[in-house]
N, CA, C and O atoms as a GROMACS GRO file, in nm:
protein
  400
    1UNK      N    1   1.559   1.435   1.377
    1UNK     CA    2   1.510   1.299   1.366
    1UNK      C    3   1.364   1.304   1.320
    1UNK      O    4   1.296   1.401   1.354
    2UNK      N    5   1.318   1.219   1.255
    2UNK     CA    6   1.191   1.282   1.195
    2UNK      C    7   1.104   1.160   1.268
    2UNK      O    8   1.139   1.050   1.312
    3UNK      N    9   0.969   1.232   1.262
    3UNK     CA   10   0.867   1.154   1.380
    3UNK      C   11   0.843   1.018   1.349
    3UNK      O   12   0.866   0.970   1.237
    4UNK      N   13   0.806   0.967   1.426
    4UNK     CA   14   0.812   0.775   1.394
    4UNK      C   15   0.634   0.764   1.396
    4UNK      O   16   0.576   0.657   1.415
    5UNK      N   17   0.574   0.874   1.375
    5UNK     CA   18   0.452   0.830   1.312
    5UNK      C   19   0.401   0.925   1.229
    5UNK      O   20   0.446   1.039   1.224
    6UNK      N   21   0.269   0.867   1.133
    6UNK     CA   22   0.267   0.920   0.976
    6UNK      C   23   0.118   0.896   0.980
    6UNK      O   24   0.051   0.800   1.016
    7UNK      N   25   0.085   1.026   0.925
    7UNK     CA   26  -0.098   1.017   0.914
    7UNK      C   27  -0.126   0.974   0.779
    7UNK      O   28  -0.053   0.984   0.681
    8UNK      N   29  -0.223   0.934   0.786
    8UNK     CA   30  -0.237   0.822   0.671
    8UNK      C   31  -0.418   0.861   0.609
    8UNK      O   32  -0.487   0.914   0.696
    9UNK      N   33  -0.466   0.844   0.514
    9UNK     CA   34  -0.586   0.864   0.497
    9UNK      C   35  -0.652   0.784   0.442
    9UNK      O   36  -0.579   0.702   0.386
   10UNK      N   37  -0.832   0.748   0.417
   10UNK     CA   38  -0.847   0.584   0.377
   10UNK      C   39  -0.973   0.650   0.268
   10UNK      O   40  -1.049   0.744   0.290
   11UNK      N   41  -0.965   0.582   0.173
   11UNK     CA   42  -1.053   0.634   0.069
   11UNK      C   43  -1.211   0.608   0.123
   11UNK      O   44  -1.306   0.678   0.089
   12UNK      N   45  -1.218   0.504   0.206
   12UNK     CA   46  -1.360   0.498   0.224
   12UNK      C   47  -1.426   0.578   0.333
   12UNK      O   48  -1.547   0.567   0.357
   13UNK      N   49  -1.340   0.666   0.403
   13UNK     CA   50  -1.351   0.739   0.504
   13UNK      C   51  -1.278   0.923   0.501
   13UNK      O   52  -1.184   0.965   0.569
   14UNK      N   53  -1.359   0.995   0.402
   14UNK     CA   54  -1.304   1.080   0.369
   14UNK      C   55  -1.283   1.183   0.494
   14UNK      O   56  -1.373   1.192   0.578
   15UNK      N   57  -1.178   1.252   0.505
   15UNK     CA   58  -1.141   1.344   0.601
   15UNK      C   59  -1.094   1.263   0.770
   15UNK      O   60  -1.049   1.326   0.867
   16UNK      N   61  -1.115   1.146   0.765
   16UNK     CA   62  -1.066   1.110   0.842
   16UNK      C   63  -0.943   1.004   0.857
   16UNK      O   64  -0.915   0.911   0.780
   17UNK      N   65  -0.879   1.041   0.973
   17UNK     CA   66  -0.698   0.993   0.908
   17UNK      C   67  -0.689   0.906   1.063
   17UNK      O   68  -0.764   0.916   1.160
   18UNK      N   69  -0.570   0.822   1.040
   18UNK     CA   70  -0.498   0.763   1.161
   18UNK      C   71  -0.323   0.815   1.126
   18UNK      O   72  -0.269   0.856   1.023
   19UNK      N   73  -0.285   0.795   1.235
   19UNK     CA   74  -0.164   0.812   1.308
   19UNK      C   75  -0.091   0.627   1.317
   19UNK      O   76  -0.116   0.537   1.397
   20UNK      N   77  -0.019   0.631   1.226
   20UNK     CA   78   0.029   0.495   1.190
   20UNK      C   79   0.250   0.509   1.225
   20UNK      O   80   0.315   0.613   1.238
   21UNK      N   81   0.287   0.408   1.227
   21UNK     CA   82   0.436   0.358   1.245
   21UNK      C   83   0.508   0.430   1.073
   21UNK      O   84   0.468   0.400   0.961
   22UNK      N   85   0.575   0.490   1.095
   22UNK     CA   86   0.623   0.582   0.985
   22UNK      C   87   0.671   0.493   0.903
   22UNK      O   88   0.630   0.457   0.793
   23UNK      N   89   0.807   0.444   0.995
   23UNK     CA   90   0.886   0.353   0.901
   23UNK      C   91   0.836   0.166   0.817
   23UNK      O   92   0.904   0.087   0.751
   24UNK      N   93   0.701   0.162   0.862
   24UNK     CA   94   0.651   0.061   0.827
   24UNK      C   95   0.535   0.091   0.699
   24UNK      O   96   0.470   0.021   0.621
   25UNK      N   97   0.547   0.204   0.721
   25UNK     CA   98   0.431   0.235   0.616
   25UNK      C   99   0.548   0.278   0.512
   25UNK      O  100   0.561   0.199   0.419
   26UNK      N  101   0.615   0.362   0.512
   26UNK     CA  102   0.694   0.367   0.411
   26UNK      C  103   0.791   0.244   0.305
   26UNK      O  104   0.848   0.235   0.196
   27UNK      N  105   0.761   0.174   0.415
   27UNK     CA  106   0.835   0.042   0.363
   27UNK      C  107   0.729  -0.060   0.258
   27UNK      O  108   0.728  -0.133   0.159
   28UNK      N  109   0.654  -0.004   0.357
   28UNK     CA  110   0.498  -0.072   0.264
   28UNK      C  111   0.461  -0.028   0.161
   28UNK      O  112   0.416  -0.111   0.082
   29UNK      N  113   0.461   0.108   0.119
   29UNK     CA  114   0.430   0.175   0.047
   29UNK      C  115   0.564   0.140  -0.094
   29UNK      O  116   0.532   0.090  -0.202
   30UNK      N  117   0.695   0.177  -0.060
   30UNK     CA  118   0.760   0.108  -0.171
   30UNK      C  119   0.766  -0.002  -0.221
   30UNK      O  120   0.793  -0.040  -0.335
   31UNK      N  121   0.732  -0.067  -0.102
   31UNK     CA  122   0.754  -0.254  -0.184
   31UNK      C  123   0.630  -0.243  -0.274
   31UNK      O  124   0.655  -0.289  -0.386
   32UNK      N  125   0.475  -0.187  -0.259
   32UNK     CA  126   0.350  -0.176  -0.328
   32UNK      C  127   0.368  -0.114  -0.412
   32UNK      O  128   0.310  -0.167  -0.507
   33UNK      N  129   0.446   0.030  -0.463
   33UNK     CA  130   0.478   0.105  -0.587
   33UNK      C  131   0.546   0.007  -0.655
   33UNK      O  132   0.522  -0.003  -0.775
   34UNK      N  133   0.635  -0.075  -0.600
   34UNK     CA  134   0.734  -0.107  -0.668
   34UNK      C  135   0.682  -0.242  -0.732
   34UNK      O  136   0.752  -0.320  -0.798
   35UNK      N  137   0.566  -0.254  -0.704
   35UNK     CA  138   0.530  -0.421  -0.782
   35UNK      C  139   0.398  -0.444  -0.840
   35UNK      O  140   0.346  -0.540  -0.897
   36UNK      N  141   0.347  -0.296  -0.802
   36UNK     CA  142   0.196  -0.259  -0.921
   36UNK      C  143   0.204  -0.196  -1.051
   36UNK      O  144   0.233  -0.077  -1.062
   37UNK      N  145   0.180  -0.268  -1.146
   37UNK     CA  146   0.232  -0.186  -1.284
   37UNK      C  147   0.143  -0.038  -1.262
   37UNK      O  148   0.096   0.013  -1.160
   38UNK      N  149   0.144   0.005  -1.401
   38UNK     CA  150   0.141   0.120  -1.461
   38UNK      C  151  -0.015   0.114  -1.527
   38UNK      O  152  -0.047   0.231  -1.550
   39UNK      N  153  -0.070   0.068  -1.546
   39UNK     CA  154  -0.183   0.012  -1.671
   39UNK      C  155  -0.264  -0.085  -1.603
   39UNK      O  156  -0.226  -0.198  -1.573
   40UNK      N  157  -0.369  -0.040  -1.582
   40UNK     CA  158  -0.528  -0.134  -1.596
   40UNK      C  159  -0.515  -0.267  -1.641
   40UNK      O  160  -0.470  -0.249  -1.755
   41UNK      N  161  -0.522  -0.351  -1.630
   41UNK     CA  162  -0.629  -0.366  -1.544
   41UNK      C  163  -0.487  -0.384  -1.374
   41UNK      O  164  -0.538  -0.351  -1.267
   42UNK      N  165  -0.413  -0.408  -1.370
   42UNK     CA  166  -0.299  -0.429  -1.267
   42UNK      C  167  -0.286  -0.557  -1.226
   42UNK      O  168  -0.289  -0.658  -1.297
   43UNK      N  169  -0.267  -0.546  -1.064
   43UNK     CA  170  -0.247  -0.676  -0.995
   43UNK      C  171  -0.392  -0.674  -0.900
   43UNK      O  172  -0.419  -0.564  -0.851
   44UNK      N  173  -0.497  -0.797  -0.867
   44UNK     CA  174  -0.486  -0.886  -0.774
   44UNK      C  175  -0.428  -0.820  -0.671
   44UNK      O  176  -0.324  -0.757  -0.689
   45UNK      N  177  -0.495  -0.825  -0.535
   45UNK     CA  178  -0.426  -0.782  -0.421
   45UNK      C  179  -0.356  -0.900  -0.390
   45UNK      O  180  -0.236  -0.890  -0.363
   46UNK      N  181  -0.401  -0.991  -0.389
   46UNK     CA  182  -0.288  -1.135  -0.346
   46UNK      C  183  -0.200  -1.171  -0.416
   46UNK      O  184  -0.119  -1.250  -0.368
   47UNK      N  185  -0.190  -1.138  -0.516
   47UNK     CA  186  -0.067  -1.141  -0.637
   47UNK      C  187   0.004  -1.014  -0.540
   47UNK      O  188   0.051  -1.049  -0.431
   48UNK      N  189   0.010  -0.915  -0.566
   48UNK     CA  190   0.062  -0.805  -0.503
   48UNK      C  191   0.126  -0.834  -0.420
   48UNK      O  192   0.247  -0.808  -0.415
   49UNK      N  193   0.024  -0.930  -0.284
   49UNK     CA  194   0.084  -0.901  -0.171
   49UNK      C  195   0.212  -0.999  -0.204
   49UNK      O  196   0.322  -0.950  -0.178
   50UNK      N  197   0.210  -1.134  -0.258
   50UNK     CA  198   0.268  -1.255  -0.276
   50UNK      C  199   0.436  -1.142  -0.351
   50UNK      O  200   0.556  -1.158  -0.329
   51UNK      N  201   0.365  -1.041  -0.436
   51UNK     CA  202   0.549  -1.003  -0.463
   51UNK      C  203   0.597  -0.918  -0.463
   51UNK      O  204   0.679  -0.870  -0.542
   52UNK      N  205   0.511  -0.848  -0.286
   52UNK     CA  206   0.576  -0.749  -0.212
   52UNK      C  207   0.668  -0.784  -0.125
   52UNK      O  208   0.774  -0.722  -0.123
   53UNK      N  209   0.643  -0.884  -0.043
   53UNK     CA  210   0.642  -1.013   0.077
   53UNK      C  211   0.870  -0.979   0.045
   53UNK      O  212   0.962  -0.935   0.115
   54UNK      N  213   0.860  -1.019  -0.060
   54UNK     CA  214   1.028  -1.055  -0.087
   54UNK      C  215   1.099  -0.933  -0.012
   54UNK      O  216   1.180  -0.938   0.080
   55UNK      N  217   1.038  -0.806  -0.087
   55UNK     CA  218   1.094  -0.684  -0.060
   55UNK      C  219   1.061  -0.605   0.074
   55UNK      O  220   1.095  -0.487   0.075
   56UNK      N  221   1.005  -0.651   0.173
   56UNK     CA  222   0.984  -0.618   0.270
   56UNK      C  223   1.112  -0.576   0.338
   56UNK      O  224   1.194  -0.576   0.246
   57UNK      N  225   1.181  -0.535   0.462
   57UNK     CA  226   1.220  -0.518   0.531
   57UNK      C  227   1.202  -0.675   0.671
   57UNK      O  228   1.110  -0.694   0.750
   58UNK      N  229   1.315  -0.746   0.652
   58UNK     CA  230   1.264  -0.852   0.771
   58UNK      C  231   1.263  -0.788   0.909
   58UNK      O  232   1.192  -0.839   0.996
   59UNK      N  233   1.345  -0.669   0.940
   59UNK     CA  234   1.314  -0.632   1.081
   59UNK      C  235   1.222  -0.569   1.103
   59UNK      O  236   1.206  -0.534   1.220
   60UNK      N  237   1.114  -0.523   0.996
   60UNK     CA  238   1.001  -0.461   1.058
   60UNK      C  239   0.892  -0.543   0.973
   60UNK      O  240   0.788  -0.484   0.943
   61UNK      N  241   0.908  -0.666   0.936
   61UNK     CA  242   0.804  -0.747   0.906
   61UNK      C  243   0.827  -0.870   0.929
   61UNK      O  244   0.778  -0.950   0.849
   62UNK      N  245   0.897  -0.914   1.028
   62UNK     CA  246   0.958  -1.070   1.075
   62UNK      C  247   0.834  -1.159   0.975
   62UNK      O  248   0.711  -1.159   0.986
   63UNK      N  249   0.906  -1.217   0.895
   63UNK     CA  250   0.831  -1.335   0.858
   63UNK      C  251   0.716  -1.304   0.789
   63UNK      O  252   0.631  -1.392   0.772
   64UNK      N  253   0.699  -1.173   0.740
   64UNK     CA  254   0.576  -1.111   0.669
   64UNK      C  255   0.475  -1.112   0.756
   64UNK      O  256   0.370  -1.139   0.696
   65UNK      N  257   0.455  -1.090   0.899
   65UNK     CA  258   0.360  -1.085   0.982
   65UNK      C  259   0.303  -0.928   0.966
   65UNK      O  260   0.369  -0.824   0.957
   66UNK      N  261   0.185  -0.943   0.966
   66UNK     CA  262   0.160  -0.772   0.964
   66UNK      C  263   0.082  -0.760   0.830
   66UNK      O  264  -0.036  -0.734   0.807
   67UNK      N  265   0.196  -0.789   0.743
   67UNK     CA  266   0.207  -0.721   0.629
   67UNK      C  267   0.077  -0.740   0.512
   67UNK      O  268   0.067  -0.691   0.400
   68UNK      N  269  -0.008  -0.823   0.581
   68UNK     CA  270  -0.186  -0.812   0.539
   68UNK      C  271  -0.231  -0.673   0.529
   68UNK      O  272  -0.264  -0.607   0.430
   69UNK      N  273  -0.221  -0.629   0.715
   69UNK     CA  274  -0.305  -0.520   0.756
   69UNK      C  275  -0.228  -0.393   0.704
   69UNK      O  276  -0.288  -0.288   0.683
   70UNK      N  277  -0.084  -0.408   0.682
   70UNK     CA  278  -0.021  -0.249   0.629
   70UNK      C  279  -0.072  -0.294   0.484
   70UNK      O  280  -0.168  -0.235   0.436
   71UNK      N  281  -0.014  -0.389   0.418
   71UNK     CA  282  -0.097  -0.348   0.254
   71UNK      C  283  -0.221  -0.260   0.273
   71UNK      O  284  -0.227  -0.138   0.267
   72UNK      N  285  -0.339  -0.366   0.303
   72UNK     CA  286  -0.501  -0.246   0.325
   72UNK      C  287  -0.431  -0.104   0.351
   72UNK      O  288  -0.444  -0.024   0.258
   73UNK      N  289  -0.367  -0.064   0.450
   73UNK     CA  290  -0.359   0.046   0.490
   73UNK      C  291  -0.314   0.123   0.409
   73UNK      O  292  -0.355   0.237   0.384
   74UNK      N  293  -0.220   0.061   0.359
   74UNK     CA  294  -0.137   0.213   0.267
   74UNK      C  295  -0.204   0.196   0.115
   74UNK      O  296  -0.174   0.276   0.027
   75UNK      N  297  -0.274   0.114   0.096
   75UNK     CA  298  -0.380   0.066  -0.025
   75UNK      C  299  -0.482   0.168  -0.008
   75UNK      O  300  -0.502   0.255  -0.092
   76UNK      N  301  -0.542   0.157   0.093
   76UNK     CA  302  -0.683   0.271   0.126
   76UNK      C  303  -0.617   0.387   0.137
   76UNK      O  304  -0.686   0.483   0.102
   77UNK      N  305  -0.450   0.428   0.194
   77UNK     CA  306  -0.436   0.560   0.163
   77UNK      C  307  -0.383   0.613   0.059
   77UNK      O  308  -0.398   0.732   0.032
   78UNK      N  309  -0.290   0.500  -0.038
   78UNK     CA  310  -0.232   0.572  -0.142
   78UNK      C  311  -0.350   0.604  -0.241
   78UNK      O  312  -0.339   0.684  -0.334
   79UNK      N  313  -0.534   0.488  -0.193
   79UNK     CA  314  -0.592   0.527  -0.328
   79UNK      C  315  -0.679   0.630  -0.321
   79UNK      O  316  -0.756   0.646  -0.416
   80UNK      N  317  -0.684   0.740  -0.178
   80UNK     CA  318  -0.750   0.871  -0.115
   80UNK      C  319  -0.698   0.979  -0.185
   80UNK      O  320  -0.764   1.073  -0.229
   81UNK      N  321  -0.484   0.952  -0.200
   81UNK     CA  322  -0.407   1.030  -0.234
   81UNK      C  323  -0.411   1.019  -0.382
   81UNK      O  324  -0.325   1.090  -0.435
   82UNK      N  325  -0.499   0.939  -0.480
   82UNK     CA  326  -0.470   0.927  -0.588
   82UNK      C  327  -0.329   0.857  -0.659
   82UNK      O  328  -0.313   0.899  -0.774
   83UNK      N  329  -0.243   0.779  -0.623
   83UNK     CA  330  -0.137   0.763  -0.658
   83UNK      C  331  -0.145   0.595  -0.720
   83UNK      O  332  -0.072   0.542  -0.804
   84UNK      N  333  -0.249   0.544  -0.654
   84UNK     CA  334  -0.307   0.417  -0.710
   84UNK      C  335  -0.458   0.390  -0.735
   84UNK      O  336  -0.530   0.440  -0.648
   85UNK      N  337  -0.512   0.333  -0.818
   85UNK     CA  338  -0.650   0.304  -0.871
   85UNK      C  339  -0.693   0.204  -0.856
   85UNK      O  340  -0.605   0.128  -0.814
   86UNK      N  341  -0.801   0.150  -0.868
   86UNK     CA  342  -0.884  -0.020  -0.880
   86UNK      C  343  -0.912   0.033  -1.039
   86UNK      O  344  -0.921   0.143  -1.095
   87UNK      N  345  -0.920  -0.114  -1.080
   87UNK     CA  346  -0.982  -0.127  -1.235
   87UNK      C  347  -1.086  -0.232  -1.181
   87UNK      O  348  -1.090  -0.331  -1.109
   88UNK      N  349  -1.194  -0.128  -1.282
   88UNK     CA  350  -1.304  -0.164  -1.282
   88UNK      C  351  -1.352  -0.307  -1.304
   88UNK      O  352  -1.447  -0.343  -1.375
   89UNK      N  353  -1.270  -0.382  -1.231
   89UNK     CA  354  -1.327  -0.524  -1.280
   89UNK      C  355  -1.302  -0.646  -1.106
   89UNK      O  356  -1.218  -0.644  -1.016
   90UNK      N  357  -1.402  -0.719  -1.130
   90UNK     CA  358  -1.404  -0.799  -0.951
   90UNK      C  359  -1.305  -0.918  -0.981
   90UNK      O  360  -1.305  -0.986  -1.084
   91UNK      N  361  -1.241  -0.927  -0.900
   91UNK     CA  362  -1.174  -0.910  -0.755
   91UNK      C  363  -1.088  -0.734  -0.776
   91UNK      O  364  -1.054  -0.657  -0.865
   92UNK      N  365  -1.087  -0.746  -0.652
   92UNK     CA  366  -0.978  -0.607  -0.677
   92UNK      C  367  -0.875  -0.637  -0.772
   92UNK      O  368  -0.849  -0.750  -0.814
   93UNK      N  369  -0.815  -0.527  -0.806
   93UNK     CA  370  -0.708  -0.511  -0.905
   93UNK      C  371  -0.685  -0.377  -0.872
   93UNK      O  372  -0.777  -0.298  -0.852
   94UNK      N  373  -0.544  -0.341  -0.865
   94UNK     CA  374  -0.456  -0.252  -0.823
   94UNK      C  375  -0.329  -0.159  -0.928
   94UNK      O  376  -0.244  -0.236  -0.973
   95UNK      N  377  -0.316  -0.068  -0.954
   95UNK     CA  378  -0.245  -0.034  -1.053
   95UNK      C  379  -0.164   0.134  -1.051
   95UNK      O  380  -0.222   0.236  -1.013
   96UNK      N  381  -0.092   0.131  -1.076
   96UNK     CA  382  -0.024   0.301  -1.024
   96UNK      C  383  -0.108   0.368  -1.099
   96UNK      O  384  -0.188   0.308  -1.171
   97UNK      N  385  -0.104   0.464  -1.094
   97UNK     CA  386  -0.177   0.578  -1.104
   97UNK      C  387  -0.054   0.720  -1.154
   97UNK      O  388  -0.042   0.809  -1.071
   98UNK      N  389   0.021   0.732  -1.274
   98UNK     CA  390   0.082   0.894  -1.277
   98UNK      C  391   0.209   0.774  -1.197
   98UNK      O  392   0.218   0.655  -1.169
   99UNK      N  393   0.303   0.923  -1.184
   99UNK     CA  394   0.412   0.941  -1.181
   99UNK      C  395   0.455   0.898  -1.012
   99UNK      O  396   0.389   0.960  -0.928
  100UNK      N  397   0.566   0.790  -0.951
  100UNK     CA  398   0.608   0.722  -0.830
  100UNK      C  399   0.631   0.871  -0.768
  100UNK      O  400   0.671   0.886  -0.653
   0.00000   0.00000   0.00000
């Protein structure tokens, strides 16, 4: 059975990690691959979040509750791990990075 928690890392805090809900971050993490293009400039974190929300999991996000604070989270760690970028332009903007 594999562990029900997942260390996670945050770009603004290098070398230091938390111990997060496995299956919620993973869930988070695909619905966010799955709805940030490929190419600069990307999405808007509120665009993002607005058409992650669908693809959630309702039993581990009743009603999209939460699902503010796991975006940030797996946002600050997928962009430590390199797998997603900001483009250089204000408000945030979000965009894959290479290969899912």
């Amino acid at each position: 059975m594999p562990e029900a928690k997942i260390e996670i890392e945050n770009v603004n805090a290098p070398g230091r990690t938390e111990r997060v809900d496995r299956a919620k971050y993973l869930a988070m993490r695909q619905a966010l691959l799955a709805v940030l293009p490929a190419e600069a400039p990307g999405l808007k974190v509120d665009a993002a979040k607005q058409a992650l929300l669908p693809l959630l999991p309702e039993d581990l996000f009743p009603q999209g509750r939460t699902a503010g604070w796991w975006l940030k989270a797996v946002q600050l760690d997928l962009e430590a791990k390199g797998a997603i970028r900001r483009a250089a332009i204000k408000p945030v903007h979000l965009y894959r990075q290479g290969a899912r």
